[in-house]
C-alpha positions in Angstrom: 190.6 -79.1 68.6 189.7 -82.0 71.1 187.8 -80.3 74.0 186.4 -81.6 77.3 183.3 -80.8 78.8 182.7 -80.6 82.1 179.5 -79.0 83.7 178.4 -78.9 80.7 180.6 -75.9 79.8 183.7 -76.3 76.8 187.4 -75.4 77.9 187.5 -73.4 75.5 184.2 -71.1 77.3 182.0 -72.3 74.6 178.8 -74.3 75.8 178.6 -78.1 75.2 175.2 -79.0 76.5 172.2 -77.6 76.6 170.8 -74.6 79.1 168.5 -76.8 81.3 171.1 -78.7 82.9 173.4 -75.5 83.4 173.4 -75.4 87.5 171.8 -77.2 90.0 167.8 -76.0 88.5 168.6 -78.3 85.8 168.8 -81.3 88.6 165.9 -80.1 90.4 163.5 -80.1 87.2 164.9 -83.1 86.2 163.4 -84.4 89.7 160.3 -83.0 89.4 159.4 -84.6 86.3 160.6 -87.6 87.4 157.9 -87.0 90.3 155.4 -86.1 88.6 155.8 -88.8 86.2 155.6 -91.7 88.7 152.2 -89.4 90.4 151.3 -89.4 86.8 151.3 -93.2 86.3 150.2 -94.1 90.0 147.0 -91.7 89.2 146.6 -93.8 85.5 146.9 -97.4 87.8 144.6 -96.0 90.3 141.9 -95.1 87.8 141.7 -98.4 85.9 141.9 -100.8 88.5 140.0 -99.4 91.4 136.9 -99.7 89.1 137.9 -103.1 88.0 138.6 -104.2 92.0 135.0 -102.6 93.3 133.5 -104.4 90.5 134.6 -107.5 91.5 134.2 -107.1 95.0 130.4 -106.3 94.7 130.2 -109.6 92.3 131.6 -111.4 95.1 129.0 -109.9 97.6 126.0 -111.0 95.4 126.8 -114.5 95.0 126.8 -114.5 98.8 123.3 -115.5 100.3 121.2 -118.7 99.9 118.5 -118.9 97.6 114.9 -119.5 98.2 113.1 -122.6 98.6 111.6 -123.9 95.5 113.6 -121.8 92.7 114.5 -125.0 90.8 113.2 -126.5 87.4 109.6 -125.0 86.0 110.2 -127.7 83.2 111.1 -125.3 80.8 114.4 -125.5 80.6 116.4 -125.9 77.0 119.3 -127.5 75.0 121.1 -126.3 72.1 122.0 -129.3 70.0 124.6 -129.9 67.4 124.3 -130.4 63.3 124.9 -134.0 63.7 121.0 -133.9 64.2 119.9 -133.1 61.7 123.0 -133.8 58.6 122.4 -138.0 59.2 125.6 -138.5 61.2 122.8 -139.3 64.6 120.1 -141.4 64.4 116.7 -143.4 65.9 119.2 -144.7 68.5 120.9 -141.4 69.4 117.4 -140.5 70.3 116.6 -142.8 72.4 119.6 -142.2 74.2 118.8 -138.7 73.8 115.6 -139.3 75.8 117.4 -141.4 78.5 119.3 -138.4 79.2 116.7 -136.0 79.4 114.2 -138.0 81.9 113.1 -136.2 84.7 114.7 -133.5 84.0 113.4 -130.1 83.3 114.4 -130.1 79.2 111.2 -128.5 77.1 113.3 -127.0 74.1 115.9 -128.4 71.5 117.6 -125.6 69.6 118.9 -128.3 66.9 120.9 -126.7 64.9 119.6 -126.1 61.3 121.6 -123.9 59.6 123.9 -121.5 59.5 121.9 -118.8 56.9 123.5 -117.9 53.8 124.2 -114.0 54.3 121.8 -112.9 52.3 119.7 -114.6 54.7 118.4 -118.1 52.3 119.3 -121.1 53.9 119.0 -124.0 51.6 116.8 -126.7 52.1 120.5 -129.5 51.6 121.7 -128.1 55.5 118.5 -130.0 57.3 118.2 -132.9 54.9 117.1 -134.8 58.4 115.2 -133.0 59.9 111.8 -134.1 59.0 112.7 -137.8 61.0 114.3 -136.2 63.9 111.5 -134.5 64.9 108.9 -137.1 64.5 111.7 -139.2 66.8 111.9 -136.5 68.9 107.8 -136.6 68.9 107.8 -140.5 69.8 110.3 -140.2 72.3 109.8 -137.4 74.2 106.5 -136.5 74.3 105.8 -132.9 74.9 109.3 -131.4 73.9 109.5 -129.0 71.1 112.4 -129.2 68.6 113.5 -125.7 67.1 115.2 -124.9 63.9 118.5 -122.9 65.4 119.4 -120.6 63.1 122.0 -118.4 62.9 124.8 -115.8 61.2 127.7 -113.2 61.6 126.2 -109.6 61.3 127.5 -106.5 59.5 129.2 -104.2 60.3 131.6 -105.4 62.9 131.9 -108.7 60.0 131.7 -106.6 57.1 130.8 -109.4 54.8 128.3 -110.8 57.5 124.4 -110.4 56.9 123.2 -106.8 56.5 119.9 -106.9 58.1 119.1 -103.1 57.1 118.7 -104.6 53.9 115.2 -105.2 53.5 115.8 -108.3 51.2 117.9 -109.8 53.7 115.4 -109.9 55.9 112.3 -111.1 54.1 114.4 -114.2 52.7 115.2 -114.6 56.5 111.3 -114.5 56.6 111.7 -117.2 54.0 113.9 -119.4 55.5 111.9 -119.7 58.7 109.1 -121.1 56.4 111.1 -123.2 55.1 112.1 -125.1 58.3 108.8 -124.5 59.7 107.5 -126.6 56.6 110.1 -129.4 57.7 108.5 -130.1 60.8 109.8 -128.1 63.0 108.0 -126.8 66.4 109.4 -123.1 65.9 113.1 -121.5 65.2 115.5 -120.0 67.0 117.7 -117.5 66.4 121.3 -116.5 67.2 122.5 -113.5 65.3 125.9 -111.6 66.2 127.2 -109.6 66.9 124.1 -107.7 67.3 124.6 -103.7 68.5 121.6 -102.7 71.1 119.0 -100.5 69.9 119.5 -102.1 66.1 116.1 -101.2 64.9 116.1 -103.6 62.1 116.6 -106.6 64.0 113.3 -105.2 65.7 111.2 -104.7 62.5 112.8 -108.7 61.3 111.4 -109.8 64.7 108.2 -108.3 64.6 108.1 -109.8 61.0 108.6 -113.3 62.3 106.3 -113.4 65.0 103.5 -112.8 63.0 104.3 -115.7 60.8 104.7 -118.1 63.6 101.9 -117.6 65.7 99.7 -117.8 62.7 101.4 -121.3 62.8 101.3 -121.5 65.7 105.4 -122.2 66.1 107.5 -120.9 68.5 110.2 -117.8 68.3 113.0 -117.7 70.3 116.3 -116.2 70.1 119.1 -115.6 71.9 120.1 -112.8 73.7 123.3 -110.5 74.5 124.5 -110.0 77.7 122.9 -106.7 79.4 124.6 -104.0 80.8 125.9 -104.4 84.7 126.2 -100.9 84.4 123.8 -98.1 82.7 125.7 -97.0 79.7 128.1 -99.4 79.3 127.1 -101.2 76.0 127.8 -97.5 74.7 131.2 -97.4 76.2 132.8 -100.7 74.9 131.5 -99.3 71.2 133.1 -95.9 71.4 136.3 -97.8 72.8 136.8 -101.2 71.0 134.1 -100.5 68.0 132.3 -104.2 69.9 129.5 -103.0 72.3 129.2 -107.0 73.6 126.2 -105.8 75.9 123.0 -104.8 75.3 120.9 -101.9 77.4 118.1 -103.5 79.5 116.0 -101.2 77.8 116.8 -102.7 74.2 116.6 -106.0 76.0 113.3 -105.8 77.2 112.2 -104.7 73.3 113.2 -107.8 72.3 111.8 -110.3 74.8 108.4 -108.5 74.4 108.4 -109.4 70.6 109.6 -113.1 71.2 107.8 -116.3 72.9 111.2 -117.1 74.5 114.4 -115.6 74.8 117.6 -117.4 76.5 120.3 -115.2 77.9 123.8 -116.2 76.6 125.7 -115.7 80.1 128.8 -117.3 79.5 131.7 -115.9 77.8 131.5 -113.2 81.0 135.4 -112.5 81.4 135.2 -113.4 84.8 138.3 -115.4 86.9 136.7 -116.7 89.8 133.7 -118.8 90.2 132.5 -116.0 93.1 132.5 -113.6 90.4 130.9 -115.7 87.7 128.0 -116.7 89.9 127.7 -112.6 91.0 127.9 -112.2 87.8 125.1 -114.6 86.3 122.9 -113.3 89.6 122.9 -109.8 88.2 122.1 -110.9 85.1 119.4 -112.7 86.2 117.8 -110.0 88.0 118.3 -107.5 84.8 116.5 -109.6 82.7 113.6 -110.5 85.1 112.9 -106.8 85.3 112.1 -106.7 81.6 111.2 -109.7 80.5 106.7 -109.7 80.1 105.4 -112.6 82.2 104.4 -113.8 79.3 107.8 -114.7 77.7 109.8 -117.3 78.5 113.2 -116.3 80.2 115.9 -118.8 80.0 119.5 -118.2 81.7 122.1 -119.8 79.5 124.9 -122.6 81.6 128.1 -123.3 80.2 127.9 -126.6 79.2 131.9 -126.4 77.9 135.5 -126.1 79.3 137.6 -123.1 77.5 140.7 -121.1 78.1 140.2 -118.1 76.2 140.5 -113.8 76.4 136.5 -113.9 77.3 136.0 -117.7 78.7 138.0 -119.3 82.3 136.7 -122.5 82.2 137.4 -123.0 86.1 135.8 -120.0 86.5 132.4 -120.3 84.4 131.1 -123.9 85.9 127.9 -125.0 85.9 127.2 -124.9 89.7 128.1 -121.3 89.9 125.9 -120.7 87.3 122.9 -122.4 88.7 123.5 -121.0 92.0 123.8 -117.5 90.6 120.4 -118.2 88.5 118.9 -119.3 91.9 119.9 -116.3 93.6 118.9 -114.0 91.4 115.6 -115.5 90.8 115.5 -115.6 94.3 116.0 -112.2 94.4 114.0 -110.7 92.0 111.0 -112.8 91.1 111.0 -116.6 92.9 107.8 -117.5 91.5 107.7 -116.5 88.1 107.0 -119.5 86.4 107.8 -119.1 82.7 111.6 -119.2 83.5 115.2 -121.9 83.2 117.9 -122.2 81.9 119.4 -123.5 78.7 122.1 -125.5 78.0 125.5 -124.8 75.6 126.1 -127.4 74.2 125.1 -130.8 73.8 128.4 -131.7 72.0 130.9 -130.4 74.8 128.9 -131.6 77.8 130.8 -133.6 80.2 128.8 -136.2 82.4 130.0 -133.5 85.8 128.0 -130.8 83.9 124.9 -133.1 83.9 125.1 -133.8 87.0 125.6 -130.5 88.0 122.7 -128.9 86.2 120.4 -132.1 88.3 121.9 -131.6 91.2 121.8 -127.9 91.4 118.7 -127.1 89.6 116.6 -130.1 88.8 116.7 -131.1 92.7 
């Protein structure tokens, strides 16, 4: 039998819909979760971006400000350099150009880079065939500038077929391979290792490991360094969330640069939009790491010496003259005449001749 409904209710009295929208309640709860839905998602807005908006509003505060007189160059500033270096594509006349660049500035350090290690930490002795040649042109050249092995790997777990360094075989053929570059010439080695989770106690015991071996040859170690946190707690946060803690604690931090001769903060890649924000940003930064750093260390702010577009990089936001300025202010800031303290520079490769300029203008002076 065809039937109609109407109010929910049959023709033939049997019920064709179902109890909560019998009378006018059913309207009325319809309209209250309707309300409460849009309260609901208001509340969930409200909670993710008014975090996200103070942030950025206090980043925008601390770039404000001018910095003090005399926070420019110590003459210990760095440079990470490409492969070409050391594989045979650059030569005696790349170095002398090299060294035209690098006059009067305050360049001290060339992380060349040497590897990457194998990931059970050996490095053979085929990836620097060069290397030998480049540092006695380096030597000739530039008198007084060291050139460091840069050495470097994906870590486990977050890269599961990365380098295990709770593996206590990893790390003494790490051990090995800084001998081995060490042998080639080289003035110490540096090392870049990541992801790397704070607190890792391993990377610790491999540190403590290598700076025995280098002072007794009398080399330099230096590595680089994650991001710390702009807020306690964080680096624990972003694990429990996206399993990739990308910050370190200040505490963890400060273990580190106590066990190194030099350790260069990589503060680029920040997620920032605006240069404001990157330069509040690379202030905070600063300041962290002064806290923690021994005088006896070498701190070195990393600039962005390349253009990106990417999820963690806005190239029109992370330029070198925010960076410098938000070095200065935070130097400024927090220690203005500690003198074992720059910046370094990423990378020789991508450099374009406005981010030379802008590193002398803003920081050489």
């Amino acid at each position: 039998m065809e039937q109609t409904v109407t109010a929910g209710i049959g023709t033939d009295g049997e019920e064709g819909a179902p109890p909560a929208l019998h009378g006018p309640e059913g309207p009325r709860k319809g309209r209250r979760w309707a309300r409460w839905a849009r309260r609901a998602a208001l509340a969930l807005v409200l909670v993710l971006l008014v975090p996200v908006l103070a942030t950025q509003i206090a980043l925008r505060l601390n770039y404000r400000g001018d910095p003090a007189d005399g926070t420019l160059t110590r003459g210990r500033d760095a440079i990470w350099l490409g492969h070409a270096w050391v594989d045979g594509r650059k030569g005696d006349a790349d170095v002398a150009a090299l060294a035209r660049r690098l006059e009067s500035t305050g360049i001290h350090d060339l992380y060349v880079h040497a590897g990457p290690l194998e990931h059970d930490g050996t490095l053979p002795t085929s990836a620097f065939p060069r290397a030998s040649r480049l540092v006695a042109a380096v030597h000739r050249a530039l008198p007084g500038v060291r050139v460091q092995a840069w050495l470097g790997d994906v870590l486990a777990p977050e890269e599961p077929e990365g380098m295990h360094l709770e593996r206590a075989a990893t790390r003494a053929a790490v051990l090995r391979s800084t001998r081995d570059v060490l042998d080639a010439g080289f003035d110490g080695v540096h090392f870049d290792l990541e992801p790397l989770h704070s607190g890792d106690r391993n990377y610790l015991s491999l540190l403590d490991a290598l700076h025995r071996e280098t002072t007794a040859r009398h080399a330099v170690l230096s590595v680089a360094a994650h991001q710390i946190d702009p807020l306690p707690g964080l680096h624990s946060a972003a694990g429990a969330l996206f399993d990739h803690p990308k910050w370190w604690s200040q505490a963890f931090f400060g273990q580190v640069a106590r066990r190194v001769d030099q350790i260069a903060v990589m503060s680029y890649d920040t997620m920032q939009q605006w240069q404001s924000t990157y330069g509040g940003y690379v202030a905070e930064q600063t300041s962290l790491a002064l806290e923690v750093t021994p005088p006896t260390t070498d701190l070195l702010m990393g600039l962005p010496f390349f253009t990106d577009d990417t999820f963690g990089h806005r190239g029109s936001a992370e330029t070198v003259p925010a960076a410098v300025r938000g070095v200065r202010l935070g130097l400024s800031r927090t220690d203005a005449d500690r003198s074992r303290f720059g910046v370094a520079l990423y990378v020789d490769f991508a450099a374009t001749e406005a981010d030379w300029t802008a590193y002398r203008d803003g920081w050489v002076g």
